[in-house]
Structure formats: structure tokens, C-alpha cells
C-alpha positions as CSV (number, residue, x, y, z in Angstrom):
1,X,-9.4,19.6,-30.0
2,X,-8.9,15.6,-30.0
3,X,-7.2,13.8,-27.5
4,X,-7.3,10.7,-25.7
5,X,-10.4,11.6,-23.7
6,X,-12.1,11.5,-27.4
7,X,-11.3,7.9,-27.2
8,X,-11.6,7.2,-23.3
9,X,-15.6,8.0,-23.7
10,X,-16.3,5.8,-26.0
11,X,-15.4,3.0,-23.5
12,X,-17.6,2.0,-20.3
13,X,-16.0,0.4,-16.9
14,X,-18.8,-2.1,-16.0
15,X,-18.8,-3.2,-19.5
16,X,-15.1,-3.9,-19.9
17,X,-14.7,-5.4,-16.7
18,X,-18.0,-8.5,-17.4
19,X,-16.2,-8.4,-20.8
20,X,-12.5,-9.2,-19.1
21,X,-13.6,-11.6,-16.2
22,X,-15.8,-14.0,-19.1
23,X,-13.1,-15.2,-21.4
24,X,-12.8,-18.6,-21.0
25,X,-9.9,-20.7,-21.4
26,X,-10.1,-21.4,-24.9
27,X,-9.9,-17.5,-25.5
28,X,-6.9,-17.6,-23.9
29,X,-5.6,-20.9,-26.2
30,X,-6.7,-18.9,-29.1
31,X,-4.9,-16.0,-28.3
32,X,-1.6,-17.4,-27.6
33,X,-1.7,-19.3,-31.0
34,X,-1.6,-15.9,-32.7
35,X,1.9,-14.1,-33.6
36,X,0.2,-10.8,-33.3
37,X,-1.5,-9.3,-30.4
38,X,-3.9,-6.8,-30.6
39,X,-5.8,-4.7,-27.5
40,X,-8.9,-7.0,-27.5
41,X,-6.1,-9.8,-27.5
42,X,-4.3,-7.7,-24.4
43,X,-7.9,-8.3,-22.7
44,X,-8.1,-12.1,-22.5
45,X,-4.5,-12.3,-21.6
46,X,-5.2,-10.2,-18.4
47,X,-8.3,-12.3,-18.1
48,X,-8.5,-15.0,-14.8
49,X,-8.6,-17.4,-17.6
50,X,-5.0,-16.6,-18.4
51,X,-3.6,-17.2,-15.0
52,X,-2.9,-20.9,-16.0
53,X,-1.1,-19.9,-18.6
54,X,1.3,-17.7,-17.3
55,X,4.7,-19.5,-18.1
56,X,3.8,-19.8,-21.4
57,X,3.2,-15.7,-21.5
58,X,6.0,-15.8,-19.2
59,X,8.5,-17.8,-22.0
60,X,7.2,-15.7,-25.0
61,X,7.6,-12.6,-23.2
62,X,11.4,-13.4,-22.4
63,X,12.2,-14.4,-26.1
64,X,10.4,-10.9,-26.9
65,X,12.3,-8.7,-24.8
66,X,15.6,-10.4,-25.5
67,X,14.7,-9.9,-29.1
68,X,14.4,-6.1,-28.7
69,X,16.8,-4.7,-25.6
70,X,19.3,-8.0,-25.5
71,X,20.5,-9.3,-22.6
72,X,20.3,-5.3,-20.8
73,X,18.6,-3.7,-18.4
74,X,18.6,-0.2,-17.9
75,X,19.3,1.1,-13.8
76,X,17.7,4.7,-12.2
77,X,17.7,6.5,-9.6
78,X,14.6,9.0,-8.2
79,X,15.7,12.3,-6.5
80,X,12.9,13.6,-4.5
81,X,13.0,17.3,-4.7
82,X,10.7,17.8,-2.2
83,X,7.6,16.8,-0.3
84,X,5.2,19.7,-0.6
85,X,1.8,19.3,-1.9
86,X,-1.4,21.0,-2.5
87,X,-3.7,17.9,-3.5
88,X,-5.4,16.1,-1.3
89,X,-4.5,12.1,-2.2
90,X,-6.0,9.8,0.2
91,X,-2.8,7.2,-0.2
92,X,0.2,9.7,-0.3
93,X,2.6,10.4,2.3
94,X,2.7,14.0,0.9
95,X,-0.8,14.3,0.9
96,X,-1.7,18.1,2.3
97,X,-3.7,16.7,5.4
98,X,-0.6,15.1,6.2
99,X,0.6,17.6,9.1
100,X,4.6,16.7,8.6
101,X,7.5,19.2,8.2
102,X,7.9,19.8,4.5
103,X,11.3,20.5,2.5
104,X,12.0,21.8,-1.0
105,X,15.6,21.7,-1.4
106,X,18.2,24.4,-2.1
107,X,20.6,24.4,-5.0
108,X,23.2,23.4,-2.2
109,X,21.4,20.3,-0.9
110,X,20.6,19.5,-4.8
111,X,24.0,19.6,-6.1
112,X,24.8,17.7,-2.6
113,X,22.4,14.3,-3.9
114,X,23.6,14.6,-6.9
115,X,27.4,13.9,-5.8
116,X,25.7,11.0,-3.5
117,X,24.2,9.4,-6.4
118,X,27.1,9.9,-9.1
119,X,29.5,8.3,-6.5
120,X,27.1,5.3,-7.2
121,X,27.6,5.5,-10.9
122,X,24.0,6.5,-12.5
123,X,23.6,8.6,-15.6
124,X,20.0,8.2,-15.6
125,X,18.1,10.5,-13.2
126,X,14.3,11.2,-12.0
127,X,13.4,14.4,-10.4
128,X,10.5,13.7,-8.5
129,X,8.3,16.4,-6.2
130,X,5.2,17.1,-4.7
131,X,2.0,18.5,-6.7
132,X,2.6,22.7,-5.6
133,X,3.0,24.9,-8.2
134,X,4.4,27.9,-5.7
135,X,6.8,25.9,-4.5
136,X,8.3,23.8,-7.0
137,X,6.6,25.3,-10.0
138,X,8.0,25.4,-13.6
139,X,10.5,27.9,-13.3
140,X,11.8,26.0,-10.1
141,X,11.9,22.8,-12.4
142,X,13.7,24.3,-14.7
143,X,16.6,25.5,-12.5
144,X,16.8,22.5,-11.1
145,X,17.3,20.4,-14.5
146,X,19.7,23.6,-15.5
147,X,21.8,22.6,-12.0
148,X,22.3,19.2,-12.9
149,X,22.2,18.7,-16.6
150,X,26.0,18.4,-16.8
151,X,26.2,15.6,-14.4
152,X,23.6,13.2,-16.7
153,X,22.7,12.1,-19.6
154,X,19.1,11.6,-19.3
155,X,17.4,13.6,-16.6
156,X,12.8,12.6,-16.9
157,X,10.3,14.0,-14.6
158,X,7.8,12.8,-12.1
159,X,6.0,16.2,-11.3
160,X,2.4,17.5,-11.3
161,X,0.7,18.1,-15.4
162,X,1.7,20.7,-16.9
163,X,0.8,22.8,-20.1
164,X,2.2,22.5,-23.7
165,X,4.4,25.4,-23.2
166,X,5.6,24.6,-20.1
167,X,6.5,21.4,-21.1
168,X,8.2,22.5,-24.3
169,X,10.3,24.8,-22.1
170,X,11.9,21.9,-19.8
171,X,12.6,20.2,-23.1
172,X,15.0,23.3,-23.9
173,X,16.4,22.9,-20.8
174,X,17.3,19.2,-21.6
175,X,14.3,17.1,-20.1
176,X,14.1,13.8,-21.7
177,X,11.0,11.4,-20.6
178,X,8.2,12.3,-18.3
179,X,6.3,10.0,-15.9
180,X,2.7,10.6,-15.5
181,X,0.1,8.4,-14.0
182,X,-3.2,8.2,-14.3
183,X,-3.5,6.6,-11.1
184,X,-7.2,5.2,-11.9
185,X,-9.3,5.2,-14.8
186,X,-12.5,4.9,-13.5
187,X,-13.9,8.3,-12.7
188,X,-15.2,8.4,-9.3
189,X,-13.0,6.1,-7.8
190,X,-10.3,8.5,-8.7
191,X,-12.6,11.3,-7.4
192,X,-13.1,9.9,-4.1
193,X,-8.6,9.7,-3.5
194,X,-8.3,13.1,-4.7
195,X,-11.1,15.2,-3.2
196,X,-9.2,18.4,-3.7
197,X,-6.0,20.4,-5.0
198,X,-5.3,20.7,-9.2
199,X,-5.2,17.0,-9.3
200,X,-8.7,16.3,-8.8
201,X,-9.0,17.7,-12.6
202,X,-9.4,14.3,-13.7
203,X,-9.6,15.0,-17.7
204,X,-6.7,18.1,-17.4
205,X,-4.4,14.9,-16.2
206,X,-5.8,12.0,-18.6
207,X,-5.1,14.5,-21.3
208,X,-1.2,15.4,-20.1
209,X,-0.1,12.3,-22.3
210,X,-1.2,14.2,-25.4
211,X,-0.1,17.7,-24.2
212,X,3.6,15.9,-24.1
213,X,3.2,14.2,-27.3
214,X,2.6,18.3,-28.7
215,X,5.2,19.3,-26.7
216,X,7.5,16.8,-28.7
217,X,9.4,15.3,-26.0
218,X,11.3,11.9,-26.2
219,X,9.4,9.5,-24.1
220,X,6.5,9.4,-21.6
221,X,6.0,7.3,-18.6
222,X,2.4,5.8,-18.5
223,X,0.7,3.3,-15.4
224,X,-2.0,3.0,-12.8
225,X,-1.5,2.6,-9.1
226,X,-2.6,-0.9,-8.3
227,X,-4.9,-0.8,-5.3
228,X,-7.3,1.6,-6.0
229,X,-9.6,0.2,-8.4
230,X,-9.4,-3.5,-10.2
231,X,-6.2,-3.9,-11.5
232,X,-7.0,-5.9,-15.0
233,X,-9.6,-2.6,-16.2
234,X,-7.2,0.0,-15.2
235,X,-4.4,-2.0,-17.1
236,X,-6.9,-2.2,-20.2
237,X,-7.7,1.6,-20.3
238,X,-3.5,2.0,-19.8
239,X,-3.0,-0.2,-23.1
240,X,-5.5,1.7,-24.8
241,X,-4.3,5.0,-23.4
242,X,-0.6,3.8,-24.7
243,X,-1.8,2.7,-28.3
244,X,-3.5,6.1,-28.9
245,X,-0.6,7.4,-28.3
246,X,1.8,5.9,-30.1
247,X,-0.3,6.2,-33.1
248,X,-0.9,9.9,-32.7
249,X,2.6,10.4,-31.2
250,X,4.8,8.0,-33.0
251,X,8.0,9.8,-32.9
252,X,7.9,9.1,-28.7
253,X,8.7,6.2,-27.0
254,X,6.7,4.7,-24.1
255,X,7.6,3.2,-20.8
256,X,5.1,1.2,-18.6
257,X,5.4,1.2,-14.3
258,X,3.6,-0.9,-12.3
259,X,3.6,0.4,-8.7
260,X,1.2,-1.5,-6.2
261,X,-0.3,0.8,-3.1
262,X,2.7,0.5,-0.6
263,X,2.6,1.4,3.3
264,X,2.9,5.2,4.5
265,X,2.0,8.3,6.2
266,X,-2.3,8.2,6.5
267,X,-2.3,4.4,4.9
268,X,-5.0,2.8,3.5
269,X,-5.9,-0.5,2.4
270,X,-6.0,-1.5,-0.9
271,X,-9.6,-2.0,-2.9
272,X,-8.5,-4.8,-5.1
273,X,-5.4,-7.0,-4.0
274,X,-3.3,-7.4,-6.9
275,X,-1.0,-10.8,-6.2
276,X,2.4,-11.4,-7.3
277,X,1.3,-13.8,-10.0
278,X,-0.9,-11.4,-11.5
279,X,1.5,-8.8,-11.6
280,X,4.0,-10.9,-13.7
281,X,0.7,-11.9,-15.7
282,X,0.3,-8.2,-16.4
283,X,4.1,-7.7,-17.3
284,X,4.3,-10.3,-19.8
285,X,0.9,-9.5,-21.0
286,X,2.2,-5.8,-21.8
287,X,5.4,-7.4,-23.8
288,X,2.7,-9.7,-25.9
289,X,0.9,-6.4,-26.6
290,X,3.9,-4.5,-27.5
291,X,7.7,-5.4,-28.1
292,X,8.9,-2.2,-28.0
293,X,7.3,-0.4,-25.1
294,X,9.6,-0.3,-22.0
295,X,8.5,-1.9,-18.4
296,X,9.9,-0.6,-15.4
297,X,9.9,-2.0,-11.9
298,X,10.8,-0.1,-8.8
299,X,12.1,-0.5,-5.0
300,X,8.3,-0.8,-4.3
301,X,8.6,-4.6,-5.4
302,X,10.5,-6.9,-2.6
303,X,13.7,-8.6,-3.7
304,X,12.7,-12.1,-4.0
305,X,9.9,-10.6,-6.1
306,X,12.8,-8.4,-8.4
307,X,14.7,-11.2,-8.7
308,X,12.4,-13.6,-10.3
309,X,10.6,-10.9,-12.4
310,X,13.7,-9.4,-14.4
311,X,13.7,-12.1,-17.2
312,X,10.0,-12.2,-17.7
313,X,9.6,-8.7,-19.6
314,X,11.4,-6.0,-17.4
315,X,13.6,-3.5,-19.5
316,X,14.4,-1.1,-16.0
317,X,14.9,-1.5,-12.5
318,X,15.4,0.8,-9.7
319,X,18.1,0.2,-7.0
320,X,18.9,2.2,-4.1
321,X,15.8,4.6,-3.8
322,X,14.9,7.2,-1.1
323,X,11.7,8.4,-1.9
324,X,12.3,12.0,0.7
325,X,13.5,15.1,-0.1
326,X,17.7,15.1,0.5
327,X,16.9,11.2,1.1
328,X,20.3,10.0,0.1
329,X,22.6,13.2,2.6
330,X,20.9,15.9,2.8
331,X,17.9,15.0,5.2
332,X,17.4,11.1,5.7
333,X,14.9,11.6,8.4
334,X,12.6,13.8,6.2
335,X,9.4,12.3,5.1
336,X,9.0,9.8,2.8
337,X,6.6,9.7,-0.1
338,X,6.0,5.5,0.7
339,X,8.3,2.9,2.0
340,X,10.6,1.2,-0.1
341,X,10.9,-2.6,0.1
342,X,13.8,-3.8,-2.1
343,X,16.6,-1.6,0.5
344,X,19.1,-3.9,-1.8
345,X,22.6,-1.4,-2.6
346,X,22.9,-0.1,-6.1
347,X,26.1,-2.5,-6.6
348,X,23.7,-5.7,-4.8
349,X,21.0,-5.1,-7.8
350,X,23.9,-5.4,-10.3
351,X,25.5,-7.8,-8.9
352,X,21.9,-9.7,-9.1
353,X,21.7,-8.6,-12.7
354,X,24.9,-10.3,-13.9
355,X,24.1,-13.0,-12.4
356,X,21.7,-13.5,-14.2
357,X,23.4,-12.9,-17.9
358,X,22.4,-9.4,-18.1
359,X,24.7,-6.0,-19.0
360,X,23.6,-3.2,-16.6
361,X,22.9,0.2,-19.0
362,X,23.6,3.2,-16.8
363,X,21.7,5.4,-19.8
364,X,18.9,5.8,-22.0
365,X,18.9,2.6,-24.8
366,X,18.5,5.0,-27.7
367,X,21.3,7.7,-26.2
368,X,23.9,5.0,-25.6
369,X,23.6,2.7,-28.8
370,X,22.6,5.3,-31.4
């Protein structure tokens, strides 16, 4: 059966990345001439070449956004679920080799969050756990979206792959978008941080993308995790990951996230430092490639860094986040996935956002102006 791995092969690492670190700077003056951007486009853009050019990316991606999503941005809120785990990932704070106390919560302590965060005013939720199938396993997830459903209007996922049928389930339940990284394209990089649990299937995750697109459900959540591997490959397999997609898939829609390795429990370093200049490179690179194709940035980023970033490409933010199970009242001492660093309060990052002409949209674009 085809699926993105079909055309993942036909692409080699070392290749791309001699390929990506050549372009020169007239590559770069040749691409920005052009009104269309294509993928081999998307690679000189992300080249070092392009770092000089960044605010003009920077300008173009701006008029872009505005063009598409107006002056809005769109505000969510995670809900960690819980913190157990059965994988072994060497930069998670839920990792199994992590000896911590772990927490699912009960239908009590859900319904508990929930009243936290509606007090805030979202409508746009992500349930986020732990890779463990016992634990929090389909039939968990689905009680869960069942418990909550009533209180918003677009509930999405960050769980571990699941199949087809599973997936097409949740939808009947009322699950909207699912997030699923990759978290590195190259093969045994990605083998060495996740030596064991269901996760180290690389393929059975590259290939949850197309088992979502089957499953018919309304948008998926696509990225890398910057740190483990060079940031400017893994963002060219992501592109080419979301363009297969929305050619075989075109009835979805497609968000982009951009988390960076942030400090907690077992740390380590990062392979490749990604700066904050080549993250806003990447960004507007993305909105060059694709106009329509949402970018998300998270509490991960600092709040200088959120500040500047939110009128070069960003469609959502993130404001407010507790990334433990019962993080907001239920358990604020439990452990974290990875520390926050924008600790801004929900009513700071809007304030922020008007400030800077923008209309905060507490649910999804296509629900609320449809």
C-alpha cells in the first residue's frame, strides 16, 4: 500500500544536506524574485545563503499571512492527561527510565482542568499524554474527549500513533486535528533517542500522517524537534512530508510546530543549535512554501522571542501552558513533560496580541468563520 515512506526513500540525508548548505547567494536572489515557491525553492530559502535575507522573507511572509488569516491569531491550551510512558526517549521528561511518580487523571481531576482553563476563556483544547497504550489507551482517549466535548469546540490530540480504525473512532467522538511529530527524519539518529517502547517503529510513526488522512479527519499537526539532528534537513523532509500530504489528503488542513529541545528530567544537549534567527528563517520560509498551512508557536519560545515572531508568519500561540498531568489544580507539583519559558498569563499574551493589531480567535479558523 503507498504512503509517504514510498516517497521518503527515494530521498538520501547526506545528499540533501551538501545539496542545502551549497546554494549560494544568487540562488537565494533568484528565488525570492519568483511569486511561486516550490519545495526545491523551500531548500535554498532554508539555505545559510538565505540568512541575509531574512527581512525580506520576513516582509513577504507577513503580507502572506495577513492575506490568508487577517490580522488573527488563534490561542490554545495543552491538557496533559498524564505522564506515563512506555518508550524510552532519551530527551523526555516522561521517558520510562525516568524513575518519577506517574499520574493518569480521573474523570474528577479532568473535569476539574477543564473548569481551570474555561475560567480562562479557551474553546480550543489539546489532550496531550504519555506513549502507554494500558494506561491511556484508545478507549481511555475516547472517554476522555466524551467528558469534555460539551465544554469546546475543537478538542486535537497529541498522543502516541494510532491505527486507521482507532483513529476513525475518536473522530466519532468529536476529535478535530491531531499533532504528530516525526521528531527526526534521519533514521538512526532517531533510533539512537528511542532505543525501545512502540515508538522506536520508526516507519509505523512516519506513516501515522497517512493513516489520519484515511481516517478522514480535519487537520494534522506535522514538525521535527529541533536539536536532535540538523535542523534545515529535518525541515526539508517536514515540507516534503506536508506536500505529499496535501496532495493525497486534500480535504485536510495542515498545521506546522516548531518546538526546539527545552530543559528537563534526564536532559541532554542539543546536536545541532538552532538560533533564534534561524528559527524565524524557517517560519517565514514555511509561509513562502505555503500560504495556507498553519504555524504554531508554543510556551517553549521565551517572550521576547514570542513577541517579535507573531507578525513574521505565526497563525497560533500558546499562552499559559502546564505541560503535567492536573498542571493547572489538580497536581502542580507533578512532573513536567519540559519546562516552559514564556510563564506569560493567558490575558498577558492577549494583551500582547492587541497590541500589536491582532484579534485573538479562541476557535478553530474554519469552525468560527464558516
Amino acid at each position: 500500500m503507498s504512503s509517504f515512506k514510498n516517497t521518503f526513500d527515494l530521498y538520501d540525508w547526506d545528499a540533501l544536506e551538501k545539496e542545502i548548505y551549497d546554494f549560494s547567494s544568487k540562488d537565494v536572489k533568484r528565488v525570492l524574485s519568483k511569486d511561486k515557491i516550490t519545495l526545491e525553492d523551500f531548500k535554498v530559502l532554508i539555505s545559510p545563503s538565505a540568512k541575509p535575507f531574512i527581512e525580506q522573507m520576513a516582509q513577504r511572509s507577513n503580507v502572506l499571512t495577513k492575506k490568508r488569516f487577517g490580522n488573527t491569531i488563534q490561542m490554545y491550551i495543552p491538557m496533559y492527561l498524564s505522564n506515563e510512558c512506555q518508550n524510552i526517549c532519551t530527551y523526555c521528561g516522561f521517558s520510562m527510565t525516568n524513575k518519577i511518580k506517574r499520574k493518569t487523571l480521573s474523570d474528577k481531576e479532568i473535569l476539574e482542568e477543564v473548569a481551570h482553563i474555561k475560567k480562562l476563556g479557551y474553546d480550543h483544547i489539546l489532550l496531550v499524554t504519555g506513549e502507554a497504550n494500558r494506561a491511556v489507551g484508545v478507549s481511555y482517549l475516547k472517554h476522555a474527549i466524551n467528558l469534555i466535548r460539551e465544554h469546546f469546540s475543537n478538542i486535537s490530540i497529541e498522543v502516541q500513533p494510532l491505527d486507521q480504525d482507532e483513529y476513525e473512532d475518536l473522530i466519532k467522538e468529536g476529535l478535530f486535528a491531531v499533532l504528530v511529530y516525526q521528531e527526526t527524519y534521519h533514521k538512526a539518529t532517531y533510533k539512537m533517542h528511542h532505543p525501545k517502547g512502540k515508538k522506536s517503529n520508526f516507519d509505523y510513526r512516519l506513516d501515522t500522517p497517512d493513516r489520519l488522512g484515511k481516517a478522514g479527519i480535519h487537520k494534522i499537526g506535522l514538525g521535527a524537534l529541533f536539536g536532535l539532528e540538523d535542523w534545515r534537513v529535518d525541515s526539508f523532509y517536514t515540507a516534503l512530508h506536508l506536500k505529499y500530504l496535501q496532495k493525497h489528503y486534500w480535504k485536510t488542513k495542515y498545521s506546522i510546530s516548531f518546538p526546539r529541545l527545552r530543559p528537563h528530567q534526564g536532559n541532554i544537549e542539543p546536536k545541532v543549535e538552532m538560533t533564534d534567527s534561524d528559527l524565524v528563517q524557517l517560519i517565514c520560509a514555511y509561509r513562502l512554501l505555503d500560504e495556507d498551512v498553519e504555524l504554531s508557536i508554543s510556551t517553549r519560545e521565551s517572550e521576547k522571542f514570542r513577541n517579535n515572531i507573531v507578525n513574521l508568519g505565526i497563525t497560533s500561540i500558546s499562552a499559559e501552558s502546564k505541560t503535567n498531568p492536573g498542571g493547572y489544580s489538580v497536581a502542580p507539583e507533578s512532573l513536567e513533560q519540559f519546562e516552559i519559558s514564556d510563564e506569560r498569563s493567558t490575558s498577558e499574551i492577549q494583551k500582547m496580541l492587541q497590541s500589536q493589531g491582532y484579534e485573538v480567535v479562541w476557535k478553530d479558523w474554519e469552525k468560527s468563520y464558516s
